[in-house]
N, C-alpha and C positions, 0 to 999 in steps of 0.2 A: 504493500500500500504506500508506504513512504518513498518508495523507488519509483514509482509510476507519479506520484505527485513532484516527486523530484526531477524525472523526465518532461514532464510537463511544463515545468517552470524554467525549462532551462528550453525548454523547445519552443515558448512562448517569447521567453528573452530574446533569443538566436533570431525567432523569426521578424523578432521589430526592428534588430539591430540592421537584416539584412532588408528586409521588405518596404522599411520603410512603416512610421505609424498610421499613413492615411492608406496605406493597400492593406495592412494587416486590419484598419476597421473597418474595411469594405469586404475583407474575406476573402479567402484562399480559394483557387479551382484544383480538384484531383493533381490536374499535372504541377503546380506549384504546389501541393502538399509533400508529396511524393519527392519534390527537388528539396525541399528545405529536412525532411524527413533526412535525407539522404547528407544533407551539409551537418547535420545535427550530430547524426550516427559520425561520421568522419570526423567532426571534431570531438567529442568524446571521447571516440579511440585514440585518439593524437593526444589529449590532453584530462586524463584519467582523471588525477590529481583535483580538479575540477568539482567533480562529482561527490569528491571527500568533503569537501569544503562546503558546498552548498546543502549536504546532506548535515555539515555540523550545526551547520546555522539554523537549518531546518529545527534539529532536533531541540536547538538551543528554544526557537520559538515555541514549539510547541512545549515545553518544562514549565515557561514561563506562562502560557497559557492555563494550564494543569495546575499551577502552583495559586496562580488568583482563583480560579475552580474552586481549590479546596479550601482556600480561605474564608470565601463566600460559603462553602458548605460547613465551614469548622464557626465562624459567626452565627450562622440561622440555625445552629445547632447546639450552641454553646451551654446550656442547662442541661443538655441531656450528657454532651461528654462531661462534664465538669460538676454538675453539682446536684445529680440525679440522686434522688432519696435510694437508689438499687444501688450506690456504687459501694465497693471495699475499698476504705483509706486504708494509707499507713502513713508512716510518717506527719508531721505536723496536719493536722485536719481543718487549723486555720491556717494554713500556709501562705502565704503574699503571692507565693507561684506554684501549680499547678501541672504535674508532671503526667499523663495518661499513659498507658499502656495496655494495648493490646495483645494475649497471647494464649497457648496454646501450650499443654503440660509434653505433648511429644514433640515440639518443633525443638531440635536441636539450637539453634541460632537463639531461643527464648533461654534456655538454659546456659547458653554462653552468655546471654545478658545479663543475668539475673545475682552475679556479684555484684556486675557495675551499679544496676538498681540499687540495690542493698545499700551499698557503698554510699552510694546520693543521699538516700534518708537519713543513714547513721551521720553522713558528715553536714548535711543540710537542715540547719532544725526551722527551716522557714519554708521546706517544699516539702508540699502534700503528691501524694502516690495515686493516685487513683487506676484501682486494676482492672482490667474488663477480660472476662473470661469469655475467650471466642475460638470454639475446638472447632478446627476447618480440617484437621487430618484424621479424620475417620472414629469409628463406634467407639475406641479407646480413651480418645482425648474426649467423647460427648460426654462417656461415664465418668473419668477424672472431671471435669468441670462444672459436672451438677454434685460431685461430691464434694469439692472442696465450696461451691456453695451452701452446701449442707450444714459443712461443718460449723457455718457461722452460726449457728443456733446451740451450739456446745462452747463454742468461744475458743475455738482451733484454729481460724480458718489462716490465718498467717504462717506457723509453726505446718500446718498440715500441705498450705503451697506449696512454703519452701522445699517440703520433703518429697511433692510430687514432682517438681523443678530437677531438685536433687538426684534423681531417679536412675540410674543407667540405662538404657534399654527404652526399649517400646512399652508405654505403659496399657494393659487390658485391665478389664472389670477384675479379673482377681488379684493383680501385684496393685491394685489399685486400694483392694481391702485391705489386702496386706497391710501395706502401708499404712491404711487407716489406723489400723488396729497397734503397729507399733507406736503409730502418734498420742494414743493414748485414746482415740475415740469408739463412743459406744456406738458397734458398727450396724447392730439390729439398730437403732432409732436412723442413725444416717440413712440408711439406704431408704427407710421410709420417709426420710425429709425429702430422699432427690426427686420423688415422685410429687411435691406437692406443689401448685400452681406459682409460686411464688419464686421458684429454683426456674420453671419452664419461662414467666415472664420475663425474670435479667436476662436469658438466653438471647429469648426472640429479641429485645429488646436490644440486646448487645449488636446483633447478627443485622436486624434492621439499620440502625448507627453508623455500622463499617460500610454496607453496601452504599448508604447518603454521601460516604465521605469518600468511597472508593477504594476501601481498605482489602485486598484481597489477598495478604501474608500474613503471617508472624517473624517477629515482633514488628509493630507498629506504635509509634510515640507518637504523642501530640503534647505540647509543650505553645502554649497561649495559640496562634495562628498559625504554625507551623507543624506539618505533618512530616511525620519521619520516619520512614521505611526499611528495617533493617535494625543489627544487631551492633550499632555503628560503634560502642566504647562510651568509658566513662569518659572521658578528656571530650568529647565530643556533644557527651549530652549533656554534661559541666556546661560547656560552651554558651550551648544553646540557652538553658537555665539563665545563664550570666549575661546574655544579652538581651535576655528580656528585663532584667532588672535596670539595664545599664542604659534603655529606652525609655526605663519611667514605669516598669511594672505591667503587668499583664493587662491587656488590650479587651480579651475575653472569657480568659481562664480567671 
């Protein structure tokens, strides 16, 4: 798609440059298409290089497109990521800034993340955590995510994350109780928590959220107007934290 839009634009350029703008707005006949076709194709072979460059510029465009998108979508949504009666804080719950994440107890890249998280709240006592549990990798991660929702009704649900995060391996419904069960939780009442409407509402609710905002991985940050895709490091999400402060504070977190 990007290549044919790219051919396009370059075959439109080429053509005004050579046709002239008063025959290119009066339009092309077969045999004049076919000849510019033809100078088009010959210069791109000659000068490949071209193609790189226009397709960067492209690409730059369209980020920065994507990127006001989701600002627009991360403002008209602002109460729901940030200060929805469904969410799980940690860290400072009044915080001045506002840290989101999106994830998933079998994404490997979530668990590479999740010292540097850690790290942010122990060392940050003015940024709030807010987690949203969004299991996109299949039945294992559905039943880890309505468990550790569960858990909040025993007052685990932090301590029981971490230990799902923790986890080696592909988590299923049974290393899933396991785990419960070593965290200390009463695993008959859990599992009847995961079935109760309240676990199935943060779900949908979470899942609706990401699609608004265009969330289709793990981990995913949102951090005041900024979406952040990926497992990027603490120095990085430091960064970002420090820049929102150093703007004057959050915009809409």
């Amino acid at each position: 798609m990007i290549l044919r839009r790219l051919i396009r634009y370059v075959t439109i350029g080429l053509a005004v440059a050579l046709a002239g703008t008063s025959v290119y707005a009066a339009g092309f006949n077969d045999e004049q298409r076919n000849e510019i076709g033809s100078i088009v194709r010959e210069y791109l072979l000659n000068n490949p290089e071209l193609m790189r460059e226009v397709l960067q510029e492209l690409e730059k465009k369209e980020a920065a497109e994507d990127g006001a998108k989701q600002k627009v979508a991360i403002k008209d949504n602002a109460d729901l990521i940030f200060r929805s009666s469904l969410d799980l804080v940690a860290g400072n719950p009044n915080g001045k800034v506002t840290m989101v994440e999106f994830f998933d107890y079998n994404c490997g890249y979530c668990k590479r993340a999740m010292p540097d998280v850690m790290r942010m709240v122990e060392e940050d006592k003015d940024l709030k955590l807010v987690m949203k549990e969004f299991p996109i990798l299949g039945p294992g991660s559905l039943v880890a995510a309505k468990a550790a929702l569960a858990s909040k009704k025993q007052g685990k649900y932090l301590d029981f994350h971490l230990a799902l995060l923790g986890h080696e391996g592909h988590l299923e419904a049974d290393s899933v109780m396991e785990i419960a069960k070593s965290a200390g939780l009463d695993v008959p009442k859990l599992k009847a928590d995961m079935e109760t409407e309240e676990v199935g509402n943060i779900l949908e609710a979470n899942m609706s959220l990401a699609q608004k905002l265009g969330i289709q991985g793990t981990p995913a940050f949102i951090i005041d107007e900024t979406l952040i895709p990926g497992a990027i490091g603490y120095e990085a999400l430091s960064a970002s934290v420090k820049q929102v402060r150093d703007r004057g504070g959050c915009k809409v977190c």
